[in-house]
Backbone as JSON, one array per atom type, in Angstrom:
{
  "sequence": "XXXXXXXXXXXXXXXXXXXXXXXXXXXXXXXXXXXXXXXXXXXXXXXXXXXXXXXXXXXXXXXXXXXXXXXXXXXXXXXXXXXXXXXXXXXXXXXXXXXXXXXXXXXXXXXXXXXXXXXXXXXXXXXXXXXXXXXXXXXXXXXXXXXXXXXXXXXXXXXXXXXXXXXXXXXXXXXXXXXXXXXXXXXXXXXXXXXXXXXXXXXXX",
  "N": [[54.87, 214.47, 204.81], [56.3, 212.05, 205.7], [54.17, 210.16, 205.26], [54.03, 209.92, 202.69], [56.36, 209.18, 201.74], [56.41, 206.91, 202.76], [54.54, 205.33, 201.32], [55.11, 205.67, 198.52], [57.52, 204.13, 198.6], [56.8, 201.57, 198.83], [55.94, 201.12, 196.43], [57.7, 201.52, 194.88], [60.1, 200.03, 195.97], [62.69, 198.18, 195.09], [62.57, 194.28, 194.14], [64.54, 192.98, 193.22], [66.55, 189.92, 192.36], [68.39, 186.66, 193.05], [67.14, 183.3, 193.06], [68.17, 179.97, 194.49], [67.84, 176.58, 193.57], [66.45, 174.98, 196.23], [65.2, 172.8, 199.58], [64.54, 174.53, 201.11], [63.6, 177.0, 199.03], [61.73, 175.55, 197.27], [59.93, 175.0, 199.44], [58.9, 177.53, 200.19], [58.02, 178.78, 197.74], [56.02, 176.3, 196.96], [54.06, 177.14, 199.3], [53.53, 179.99, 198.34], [52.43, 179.66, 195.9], [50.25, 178.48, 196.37], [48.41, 180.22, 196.6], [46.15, 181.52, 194.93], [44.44, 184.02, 195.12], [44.35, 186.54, 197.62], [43.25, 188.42, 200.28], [43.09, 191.02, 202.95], [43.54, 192.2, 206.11], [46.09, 194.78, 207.5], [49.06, 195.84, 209.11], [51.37, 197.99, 209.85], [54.37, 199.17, 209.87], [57.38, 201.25, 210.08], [60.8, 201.59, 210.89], [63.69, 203.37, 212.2], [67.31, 203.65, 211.86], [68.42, 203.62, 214.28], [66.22, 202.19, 215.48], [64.01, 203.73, 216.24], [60.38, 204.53, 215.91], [59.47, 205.22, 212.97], [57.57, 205.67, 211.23], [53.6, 204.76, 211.16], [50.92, 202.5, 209.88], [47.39, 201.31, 209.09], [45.54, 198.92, 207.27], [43.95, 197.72, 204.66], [44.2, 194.91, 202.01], [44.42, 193.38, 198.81], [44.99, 190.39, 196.82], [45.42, 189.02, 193.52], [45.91, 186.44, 191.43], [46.72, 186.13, 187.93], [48.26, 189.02, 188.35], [47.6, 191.19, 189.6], [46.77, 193.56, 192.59], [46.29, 195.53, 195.36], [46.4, 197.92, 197.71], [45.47, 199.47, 200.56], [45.67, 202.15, 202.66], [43.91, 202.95, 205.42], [44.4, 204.15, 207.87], [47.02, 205.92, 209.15], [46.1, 208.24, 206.99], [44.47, 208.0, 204.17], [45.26, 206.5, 201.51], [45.72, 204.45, 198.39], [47.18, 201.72, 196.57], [46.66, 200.9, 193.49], [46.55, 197.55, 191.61], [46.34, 196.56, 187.91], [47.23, 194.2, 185.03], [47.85, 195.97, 183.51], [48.56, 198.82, 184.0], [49.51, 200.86, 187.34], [48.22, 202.56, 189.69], [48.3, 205.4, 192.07], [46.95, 206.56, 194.4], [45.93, 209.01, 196.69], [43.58, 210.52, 198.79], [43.7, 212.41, 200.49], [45.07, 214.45, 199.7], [44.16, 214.74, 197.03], [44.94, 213.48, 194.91], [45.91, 211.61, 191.89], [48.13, 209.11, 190.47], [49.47, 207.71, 187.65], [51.08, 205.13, 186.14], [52.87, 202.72, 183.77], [52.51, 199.12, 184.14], [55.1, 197.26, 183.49], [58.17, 194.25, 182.54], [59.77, 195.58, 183.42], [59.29, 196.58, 185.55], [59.47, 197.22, 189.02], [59.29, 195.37, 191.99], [56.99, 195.35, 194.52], [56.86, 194.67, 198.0], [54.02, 193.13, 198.3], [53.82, 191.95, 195.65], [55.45, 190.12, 195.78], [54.38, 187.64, 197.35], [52.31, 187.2, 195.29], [53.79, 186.6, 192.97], [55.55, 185.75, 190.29], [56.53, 181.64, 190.52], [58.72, 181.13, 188.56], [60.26, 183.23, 187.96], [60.42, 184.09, 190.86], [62.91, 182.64, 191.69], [64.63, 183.1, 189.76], [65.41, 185.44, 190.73], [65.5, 185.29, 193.52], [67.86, 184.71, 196.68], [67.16, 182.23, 198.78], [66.71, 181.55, 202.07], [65.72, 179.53, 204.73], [65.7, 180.02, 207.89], [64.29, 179.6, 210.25], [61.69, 177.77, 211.89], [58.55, 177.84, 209.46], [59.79, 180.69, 208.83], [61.48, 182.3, 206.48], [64.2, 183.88, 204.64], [64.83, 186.03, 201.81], [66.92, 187.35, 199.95], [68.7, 189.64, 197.76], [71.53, 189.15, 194.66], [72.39, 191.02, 193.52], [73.78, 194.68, 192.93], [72.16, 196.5, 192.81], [69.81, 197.15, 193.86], [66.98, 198.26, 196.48], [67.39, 197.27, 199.17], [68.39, 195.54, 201.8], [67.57, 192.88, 202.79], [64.44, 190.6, 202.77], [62.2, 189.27, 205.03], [59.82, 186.48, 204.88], [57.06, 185.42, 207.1], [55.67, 182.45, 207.97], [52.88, 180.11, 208.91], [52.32, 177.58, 208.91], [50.89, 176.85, 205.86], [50.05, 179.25, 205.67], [50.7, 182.88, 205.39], [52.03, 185.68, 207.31], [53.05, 187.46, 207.8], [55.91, 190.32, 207.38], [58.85, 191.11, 206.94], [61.24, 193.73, 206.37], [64.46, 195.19, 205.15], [65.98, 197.41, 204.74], [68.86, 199.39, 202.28], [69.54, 201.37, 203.98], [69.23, 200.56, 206.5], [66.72, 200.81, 207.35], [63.98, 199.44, 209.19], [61.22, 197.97, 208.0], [57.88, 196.56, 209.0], [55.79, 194.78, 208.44], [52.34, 193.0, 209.19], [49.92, 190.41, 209.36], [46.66, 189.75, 209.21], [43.37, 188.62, 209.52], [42.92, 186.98, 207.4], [41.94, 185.98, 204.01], [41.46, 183.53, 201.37], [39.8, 182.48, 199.97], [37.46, 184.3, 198.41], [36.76, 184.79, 196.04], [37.23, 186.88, 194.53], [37.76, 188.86, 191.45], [38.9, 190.24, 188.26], [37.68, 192.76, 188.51], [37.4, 193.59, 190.8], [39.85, 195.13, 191.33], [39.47, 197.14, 189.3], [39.86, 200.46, 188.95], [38.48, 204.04, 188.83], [39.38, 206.78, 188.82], [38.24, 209.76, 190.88], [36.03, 212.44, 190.41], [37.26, 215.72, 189.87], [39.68, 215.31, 191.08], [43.67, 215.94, 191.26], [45.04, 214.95, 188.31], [47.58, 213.07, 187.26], [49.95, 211.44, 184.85], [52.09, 208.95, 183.53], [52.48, 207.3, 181.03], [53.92, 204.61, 179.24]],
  "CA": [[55.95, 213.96, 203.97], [56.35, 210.71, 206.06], [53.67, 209.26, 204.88], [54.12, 209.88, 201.21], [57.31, 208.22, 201.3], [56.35, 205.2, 203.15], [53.47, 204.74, 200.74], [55.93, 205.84, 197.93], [58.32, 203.24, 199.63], [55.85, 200.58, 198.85], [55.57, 201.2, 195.38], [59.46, 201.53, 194.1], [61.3, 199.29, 196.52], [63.12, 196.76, 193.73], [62.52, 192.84, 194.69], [65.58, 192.31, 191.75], [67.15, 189.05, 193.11], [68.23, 184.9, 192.29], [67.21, 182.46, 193.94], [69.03, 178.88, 194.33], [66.72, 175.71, 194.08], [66.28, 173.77, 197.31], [64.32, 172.54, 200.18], [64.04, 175.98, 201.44], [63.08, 177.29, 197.91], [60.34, 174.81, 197.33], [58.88, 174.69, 200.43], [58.01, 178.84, 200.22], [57.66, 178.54, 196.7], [54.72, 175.93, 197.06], [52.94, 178.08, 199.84], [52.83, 181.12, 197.66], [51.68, 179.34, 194.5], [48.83, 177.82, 196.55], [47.47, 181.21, 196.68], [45.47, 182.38, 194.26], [43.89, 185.3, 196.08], [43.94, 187.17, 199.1], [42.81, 189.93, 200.89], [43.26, 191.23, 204.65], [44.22, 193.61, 207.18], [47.55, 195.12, 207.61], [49.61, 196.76, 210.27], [52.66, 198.2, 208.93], [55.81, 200.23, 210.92], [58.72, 202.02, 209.74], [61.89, 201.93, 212.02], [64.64, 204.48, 211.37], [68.27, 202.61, 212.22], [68.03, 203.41, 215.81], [65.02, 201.3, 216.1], [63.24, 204.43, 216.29], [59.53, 204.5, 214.94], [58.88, 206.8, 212.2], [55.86, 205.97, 210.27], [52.92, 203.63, 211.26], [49.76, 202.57, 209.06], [47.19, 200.18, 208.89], [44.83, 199.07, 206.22], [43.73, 196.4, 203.8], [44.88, 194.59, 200.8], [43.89, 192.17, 198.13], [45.55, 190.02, 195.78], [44.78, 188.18, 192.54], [46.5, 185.54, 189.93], [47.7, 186.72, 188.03], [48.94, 190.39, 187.97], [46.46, 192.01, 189.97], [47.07, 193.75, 193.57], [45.48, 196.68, 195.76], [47.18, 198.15, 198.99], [44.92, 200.8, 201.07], [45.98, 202.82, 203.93], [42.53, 203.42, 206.2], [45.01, 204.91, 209.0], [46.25, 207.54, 209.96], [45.74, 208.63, 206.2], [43.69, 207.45, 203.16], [45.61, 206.27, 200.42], [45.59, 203.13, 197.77], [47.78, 201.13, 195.37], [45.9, 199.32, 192.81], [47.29, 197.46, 189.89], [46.42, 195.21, 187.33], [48.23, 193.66, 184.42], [48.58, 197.23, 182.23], [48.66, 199.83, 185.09], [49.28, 200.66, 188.78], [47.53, 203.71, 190.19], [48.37, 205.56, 193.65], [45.46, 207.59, 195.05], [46.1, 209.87, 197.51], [42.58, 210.45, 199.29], [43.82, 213.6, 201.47], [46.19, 215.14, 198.52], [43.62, 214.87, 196.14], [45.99, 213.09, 193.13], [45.87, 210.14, 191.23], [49.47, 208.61, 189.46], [48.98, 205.99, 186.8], [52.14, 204.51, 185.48], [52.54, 201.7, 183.28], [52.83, 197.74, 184.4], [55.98, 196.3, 182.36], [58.37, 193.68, 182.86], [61.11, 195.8, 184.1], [58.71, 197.35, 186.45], [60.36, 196.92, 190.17], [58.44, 194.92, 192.35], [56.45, 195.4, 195.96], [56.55, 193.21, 198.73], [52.86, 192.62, 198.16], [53.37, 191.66, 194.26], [56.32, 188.59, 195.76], [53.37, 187.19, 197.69], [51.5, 186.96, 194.08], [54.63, 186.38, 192.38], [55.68, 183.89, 189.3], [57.71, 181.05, 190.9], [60.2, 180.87, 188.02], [60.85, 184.67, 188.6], [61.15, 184.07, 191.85], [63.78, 181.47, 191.82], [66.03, 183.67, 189.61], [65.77, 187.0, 191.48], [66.2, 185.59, 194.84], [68.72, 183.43, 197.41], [65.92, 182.18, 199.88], [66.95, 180.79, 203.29], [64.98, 178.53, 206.17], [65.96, 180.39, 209.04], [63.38, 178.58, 211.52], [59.95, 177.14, 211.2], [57.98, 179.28, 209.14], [60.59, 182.03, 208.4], [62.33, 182.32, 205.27], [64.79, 185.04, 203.85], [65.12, 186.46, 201.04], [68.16, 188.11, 200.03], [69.25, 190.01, 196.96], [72.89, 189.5, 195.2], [72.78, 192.06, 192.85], [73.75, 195.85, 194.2], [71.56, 198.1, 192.46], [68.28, 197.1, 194.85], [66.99, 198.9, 197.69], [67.05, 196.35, 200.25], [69.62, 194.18, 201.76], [66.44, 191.72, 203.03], [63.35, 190.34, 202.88], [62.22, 187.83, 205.49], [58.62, 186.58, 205.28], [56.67, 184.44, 207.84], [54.03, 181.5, 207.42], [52.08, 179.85, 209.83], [51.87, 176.59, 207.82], [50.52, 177.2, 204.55], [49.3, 180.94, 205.3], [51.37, 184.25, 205.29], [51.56, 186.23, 208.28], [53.89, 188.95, 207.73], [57.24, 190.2, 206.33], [60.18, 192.77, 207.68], [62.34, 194.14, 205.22], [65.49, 195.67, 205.83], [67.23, 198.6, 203.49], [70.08, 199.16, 202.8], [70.04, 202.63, 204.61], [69.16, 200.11, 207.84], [65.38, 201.06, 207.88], [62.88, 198.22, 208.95], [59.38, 198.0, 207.5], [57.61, 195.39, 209.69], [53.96, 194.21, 208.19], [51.76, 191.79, 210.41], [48.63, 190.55, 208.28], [45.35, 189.55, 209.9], [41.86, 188.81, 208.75], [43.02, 186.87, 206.04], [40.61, 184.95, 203.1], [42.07, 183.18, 200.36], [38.6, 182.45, 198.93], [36.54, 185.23, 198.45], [36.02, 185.31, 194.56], [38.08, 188.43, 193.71], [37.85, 189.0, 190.03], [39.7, 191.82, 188.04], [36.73, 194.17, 188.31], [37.79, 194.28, 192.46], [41.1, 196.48, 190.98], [39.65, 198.76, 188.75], [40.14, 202.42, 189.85], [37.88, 205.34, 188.23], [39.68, 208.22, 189.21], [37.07, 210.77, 191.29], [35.89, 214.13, 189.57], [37.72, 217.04, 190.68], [41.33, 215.54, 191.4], [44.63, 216.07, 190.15], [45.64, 213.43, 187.53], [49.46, 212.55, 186.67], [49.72, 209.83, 183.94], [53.73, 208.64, 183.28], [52.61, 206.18, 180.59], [55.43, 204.85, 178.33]],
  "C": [[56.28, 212.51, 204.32], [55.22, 209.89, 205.05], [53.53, 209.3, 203.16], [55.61, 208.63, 200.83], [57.31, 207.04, 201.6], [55.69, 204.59, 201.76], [54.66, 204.38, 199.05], [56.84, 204.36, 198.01], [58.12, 202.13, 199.11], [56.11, 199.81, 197.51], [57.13, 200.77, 194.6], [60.24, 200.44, 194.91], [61.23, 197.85, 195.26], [63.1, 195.73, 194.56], [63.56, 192.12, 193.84], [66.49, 191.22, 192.33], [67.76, 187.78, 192.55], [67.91, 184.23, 193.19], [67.69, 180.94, 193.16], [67.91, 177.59, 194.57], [66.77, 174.32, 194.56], [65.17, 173.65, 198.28], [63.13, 173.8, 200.41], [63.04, 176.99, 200.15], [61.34, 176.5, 197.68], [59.52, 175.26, 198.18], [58.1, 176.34, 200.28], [57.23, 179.3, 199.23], [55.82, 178.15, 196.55], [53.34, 176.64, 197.88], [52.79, 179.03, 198.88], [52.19, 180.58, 196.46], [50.36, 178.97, 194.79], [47.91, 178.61, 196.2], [47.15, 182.28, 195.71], [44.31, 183.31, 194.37], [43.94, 185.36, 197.39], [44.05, 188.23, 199.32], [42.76, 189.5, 202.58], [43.21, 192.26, 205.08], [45.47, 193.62, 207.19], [47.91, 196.13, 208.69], [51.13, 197.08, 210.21], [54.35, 199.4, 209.52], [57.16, 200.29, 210.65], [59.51, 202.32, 210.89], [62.69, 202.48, 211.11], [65.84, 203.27, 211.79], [68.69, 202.84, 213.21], [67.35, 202.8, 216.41], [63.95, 202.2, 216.35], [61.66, 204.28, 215.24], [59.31, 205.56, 214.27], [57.49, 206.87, 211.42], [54.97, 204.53, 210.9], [51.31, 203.01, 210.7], [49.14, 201.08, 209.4], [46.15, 200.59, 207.56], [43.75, 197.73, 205.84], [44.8, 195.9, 202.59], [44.4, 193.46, 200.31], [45.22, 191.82, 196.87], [44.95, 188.72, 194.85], [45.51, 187.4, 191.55], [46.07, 185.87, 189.08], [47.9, 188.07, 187.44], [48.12, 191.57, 189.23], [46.5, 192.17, 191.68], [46.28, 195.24, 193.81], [46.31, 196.59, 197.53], [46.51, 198.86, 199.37], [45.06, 200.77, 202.46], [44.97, 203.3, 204.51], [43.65, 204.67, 207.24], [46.4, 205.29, 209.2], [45.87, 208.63, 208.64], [44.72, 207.88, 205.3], [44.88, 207.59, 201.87], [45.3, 205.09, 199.46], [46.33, 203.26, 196.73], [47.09, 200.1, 195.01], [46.62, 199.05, 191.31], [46.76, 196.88, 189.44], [47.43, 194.78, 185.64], [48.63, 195.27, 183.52], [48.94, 198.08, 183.21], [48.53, 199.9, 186.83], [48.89, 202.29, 189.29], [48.14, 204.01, 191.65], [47.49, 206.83, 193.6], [45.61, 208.18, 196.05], [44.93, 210.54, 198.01], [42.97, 212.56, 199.23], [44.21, 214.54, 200.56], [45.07, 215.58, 197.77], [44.18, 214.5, 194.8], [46.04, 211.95, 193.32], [46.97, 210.44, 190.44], [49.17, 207.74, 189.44], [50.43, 206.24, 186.23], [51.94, 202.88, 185.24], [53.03, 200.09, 184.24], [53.99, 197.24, 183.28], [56.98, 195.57, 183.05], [59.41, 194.06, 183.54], [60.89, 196.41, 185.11], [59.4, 196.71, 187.91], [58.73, 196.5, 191.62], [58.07, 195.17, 193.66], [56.59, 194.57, 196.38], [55.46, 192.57, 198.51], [53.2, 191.51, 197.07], [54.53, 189.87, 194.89], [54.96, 187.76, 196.61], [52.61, 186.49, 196.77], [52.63, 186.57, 193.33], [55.02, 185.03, 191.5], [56.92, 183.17, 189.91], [59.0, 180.84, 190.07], [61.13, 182.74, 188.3], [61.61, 184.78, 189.88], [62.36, 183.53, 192.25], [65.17, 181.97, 190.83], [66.78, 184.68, 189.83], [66.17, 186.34, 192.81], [67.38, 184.21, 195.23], [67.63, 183.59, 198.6], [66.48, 181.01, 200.98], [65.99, 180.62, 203.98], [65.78, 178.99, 206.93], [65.47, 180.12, 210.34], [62.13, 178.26, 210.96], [59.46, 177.99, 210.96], [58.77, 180.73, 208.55], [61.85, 181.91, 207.06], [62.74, 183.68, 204.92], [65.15, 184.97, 202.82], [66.05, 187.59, 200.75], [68.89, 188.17, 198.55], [70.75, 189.75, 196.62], [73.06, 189.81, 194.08], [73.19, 193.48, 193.58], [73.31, 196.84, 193.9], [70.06, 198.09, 192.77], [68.28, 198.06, 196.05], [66.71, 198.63, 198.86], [68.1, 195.38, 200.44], [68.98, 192.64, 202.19], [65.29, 191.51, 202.84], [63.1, 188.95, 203.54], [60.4, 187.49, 205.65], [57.98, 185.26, 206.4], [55.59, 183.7, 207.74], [53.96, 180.94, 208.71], [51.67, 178.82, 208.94], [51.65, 177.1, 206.84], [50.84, 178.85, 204.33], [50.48, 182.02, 205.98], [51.36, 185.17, 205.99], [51.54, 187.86, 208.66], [55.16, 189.29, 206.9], [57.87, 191.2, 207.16], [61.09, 192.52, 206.19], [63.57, 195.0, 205.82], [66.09, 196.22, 204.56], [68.24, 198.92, 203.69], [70.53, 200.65, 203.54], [69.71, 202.26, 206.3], [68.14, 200.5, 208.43], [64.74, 200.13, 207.7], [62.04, 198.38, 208.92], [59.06, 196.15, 208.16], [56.19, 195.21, 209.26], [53.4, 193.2, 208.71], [50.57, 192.08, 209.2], [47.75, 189.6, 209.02], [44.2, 189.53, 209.34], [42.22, 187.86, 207.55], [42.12, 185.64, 205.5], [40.86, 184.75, 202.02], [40.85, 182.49, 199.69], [37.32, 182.9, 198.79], [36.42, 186.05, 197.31], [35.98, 186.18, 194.4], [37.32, 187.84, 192.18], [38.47, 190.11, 189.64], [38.81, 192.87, 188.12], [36.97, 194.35, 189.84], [38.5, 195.41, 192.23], [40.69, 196.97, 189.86], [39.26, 199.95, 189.48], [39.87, 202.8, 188.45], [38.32, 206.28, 189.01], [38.25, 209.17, 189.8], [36.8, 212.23, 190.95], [36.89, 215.04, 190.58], [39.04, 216.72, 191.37], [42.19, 215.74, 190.54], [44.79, 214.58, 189.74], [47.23, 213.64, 186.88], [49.17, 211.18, 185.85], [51.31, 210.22, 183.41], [53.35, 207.27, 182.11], [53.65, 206.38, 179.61], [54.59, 205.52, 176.53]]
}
């Protein structure tokens, strides 16, 4: 059950935000626009609000300009989120089930997808603070999200990690490694053919 909801987790947490436009804005702004693809490793850990660990995964992940993302869990399960501009799939290896639901504009966004994200979007969902070199927060000020933060970290240009913080005071901490921002993705990386013999769920509108 843990790990359904992390993965779950992944998928639904709203990024619904404004942001205000300054130094701080720009400057995170311009790094993410640079990047039109990437793919990596991931190392990913769920604290409860004791600081306790409850869930811990690693994986991969790719991303593509524009619309187009893939999340897979190698460890300690097999899962994957892949999207592209009409649909986002979650695959459940171990389960045996595939859920397709549609891509639309009111769809609620992943940490991954702000990474890939359109800068004017960004700039009216969030309030983005310079908190030290490299670290910027993001911070919702609407109150019907499921997060009271998002802080991500660069390393000059490149993207290292992120912690999030809900508002039930659980931190998701992602560290990203391996990473290759030019390795001639195309949209045929994210298509998903469902595999004979699982269950299929389809929620399209």
């Amino acid at each position: 059950m843990k790990r359904l909801l992390a993965i779950l987790w992944l998928i639904l947490l709203p990024l619904w935000a404004t942001a205000q436009p300054d130094g701080a804005t720009d400057e995170l702004l311009d790094a993410l626009q640079g990047v039109q693809q990437l793919q990596g490793n991931f190392e990913q850990r769920q604290y409860g609000n004791n600081d306790e660990l409850l869930v811990e995964s690693r994986g991969r992940f790719r991303l593509l300009r524009p619309g187009y993302f893939a999340w897979e869990i190698l460890w300690p399960d097999n899962q994957l989120i892949i999207a592209g501009p009409e649909f986002i799939w979650h695959y459940d290896q171990d389960l045996e089930t595939a859920t397709r639901r549609p891509v639309t504009d009111s769809a609620q966004m992943s940490p991954l997808q702000v990474l890939g994200g359109d800068a004017d979007a960004l700039r009216r969902r969030f309030n983005i603070e310079q908190v030290a070199e490299g670290n910027f927060v993001l911070s919702p000020l609407t109150d019907d999200v499921g997060f009271q933060q998002l802080t991500l970290h660069l390393n000059g240009p490149v993207i290292t990690g992120m912690d999030i913080l809900d508002n039930l005071n659980q931190r998701v901490v992602i560290e990203f490694s391996q990473l290759d921002s030019d390795s001639g993705l195309t949209g045929e990386d994210f298509a998903f053919t469902p595999p004979d013999g699982i269950d299929l769920f389809y929620y399209d509108e």
